[in-house]
N, C-alpha and C positions, 0 to 999 in steps of 0.2 A: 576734607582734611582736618575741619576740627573738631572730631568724635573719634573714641576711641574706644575696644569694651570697658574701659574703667569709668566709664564718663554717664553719668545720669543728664536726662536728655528731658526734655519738656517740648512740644509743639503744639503751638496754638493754631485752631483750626485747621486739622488734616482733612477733615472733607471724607472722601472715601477710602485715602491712607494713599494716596502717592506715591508723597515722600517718606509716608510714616515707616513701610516696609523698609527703606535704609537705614531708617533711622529706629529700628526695633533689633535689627539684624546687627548694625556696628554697636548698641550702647548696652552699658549693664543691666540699665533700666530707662524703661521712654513712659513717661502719662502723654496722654492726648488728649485733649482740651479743647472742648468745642461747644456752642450754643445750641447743636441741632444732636437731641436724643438717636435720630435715625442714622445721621453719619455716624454716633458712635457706638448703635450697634452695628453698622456693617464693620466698621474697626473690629467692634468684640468677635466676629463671626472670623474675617479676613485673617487676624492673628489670633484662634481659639488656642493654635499650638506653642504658642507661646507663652513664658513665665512672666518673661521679666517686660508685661505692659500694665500700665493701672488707666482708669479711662476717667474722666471728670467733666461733668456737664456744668458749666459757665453760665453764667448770668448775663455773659457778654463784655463785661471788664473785669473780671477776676482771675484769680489762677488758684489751684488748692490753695488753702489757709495753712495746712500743715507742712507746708514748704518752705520755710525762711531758712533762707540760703542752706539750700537743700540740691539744688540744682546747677548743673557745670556748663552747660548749653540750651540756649533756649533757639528755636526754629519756627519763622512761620512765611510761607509763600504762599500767596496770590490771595493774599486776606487782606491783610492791611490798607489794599490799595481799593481796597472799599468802604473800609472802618472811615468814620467823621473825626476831624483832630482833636474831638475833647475824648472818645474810645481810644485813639492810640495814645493818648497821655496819660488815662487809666489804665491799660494796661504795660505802659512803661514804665510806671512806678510797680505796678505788680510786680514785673519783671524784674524790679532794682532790689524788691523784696525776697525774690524766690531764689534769685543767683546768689552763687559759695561767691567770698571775695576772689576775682579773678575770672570768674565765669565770662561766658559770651555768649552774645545772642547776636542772631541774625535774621534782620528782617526784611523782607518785600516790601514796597510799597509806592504809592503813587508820588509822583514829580510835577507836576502841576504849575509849570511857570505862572502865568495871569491867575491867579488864587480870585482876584474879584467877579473877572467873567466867567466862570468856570460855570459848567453846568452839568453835574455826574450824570443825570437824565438823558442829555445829548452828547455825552461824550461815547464814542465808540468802545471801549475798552470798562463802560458805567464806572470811570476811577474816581474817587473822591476830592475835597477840595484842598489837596493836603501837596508840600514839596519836601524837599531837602533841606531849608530853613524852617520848618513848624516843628519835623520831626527832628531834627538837631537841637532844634531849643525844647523841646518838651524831653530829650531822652537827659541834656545837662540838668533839668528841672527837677528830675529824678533821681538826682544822684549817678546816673551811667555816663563811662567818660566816651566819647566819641571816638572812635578806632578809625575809622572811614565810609564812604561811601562813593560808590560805585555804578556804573552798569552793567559792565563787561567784565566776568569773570577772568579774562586772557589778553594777552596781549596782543592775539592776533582779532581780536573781538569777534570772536565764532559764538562766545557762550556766553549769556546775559538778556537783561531785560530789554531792549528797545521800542519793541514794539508798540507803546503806549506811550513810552517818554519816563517808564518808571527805574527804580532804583533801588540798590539795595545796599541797607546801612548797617554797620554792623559795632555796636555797643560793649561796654565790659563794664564788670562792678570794681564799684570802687575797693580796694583792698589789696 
């Protein structure tokens, strides 16, 4: 519900385009942003028919440089919750850089109650040592004002993260 075709779109780490395929389909324009060359040529192969995608290899905390609030929505699932809290604070601030005033972003990410004993190695789900208090205070840190955070899309909670204990937050630029 929040993409529209007039909406330029940014998703970090689609992987092998999942979600990028909705997110190429509903937006004027989507980059895809990812650290792994190979995920984004299967991206370039996946949507060869398509115009309106640009594809950008990451360093791992970055987003294009030619993007200052340039972007209306930013997307990324089932990444974050691997990312260490000092990558999801680097790319939060990315993010606070690349959003038009008003923009939104929406991210996946681990929930992590015990942050001390945590151990991503033994955790089933390898989720990071990261919750809803790191990543609240690192997206304020940023400049992004906090809209919510969630597990369950719905009210009847059919649609959402639980399965690990994660969650999904969802940010706007200041403006």
């Amino acid at each position: 519900p929040h993409i529209g075709v007039q909406k330029t779109v940014l998703e970090i780490a689609p992987g092998r385009g999942r979600w990028s395929a909705y997110l190429v389909q509903d937006s004027a324009f989507c980059t895809l942003v990812d650290i792994s060359p190979s995920c984004l040529d299967h991206c370039r192969k996946r949507f060869s028919q398509q115009s309106n995608v640009e594809y950008f290899l990451t360093s791992g905390t970055t987003l294009p440089h030619y993007s200052n609030s340039q972007i209306d929505f930013v997307w990324s699932y089932d990444s974050f919750v691997h990312m260490a809290p000092e990558v999801i604070s680097a790319y939060l601030v990315e993010i606070a850089r690349v959003l038009r005033p008003g923009g939104l972003a929406i991210i996946h990410h681990a929930n992590i109650q015990d942050l001390s004993s945590h151990n991503q190695d033994a955790h089933p789900g390898w989720r990071s040592a990261v919750n809803d208090r790191v990543v609240a205070t690192a997206a304020a840190q940023a400049r992004l004002t906090l809209e919510s955070q969630f597990v369950y899309w719905d009210r009847e909670r059919k649609i959402g993260v639980p399965n690990f204990g994660d969650t999904i937050t969802i940010v706007r630029a200041s403006g």
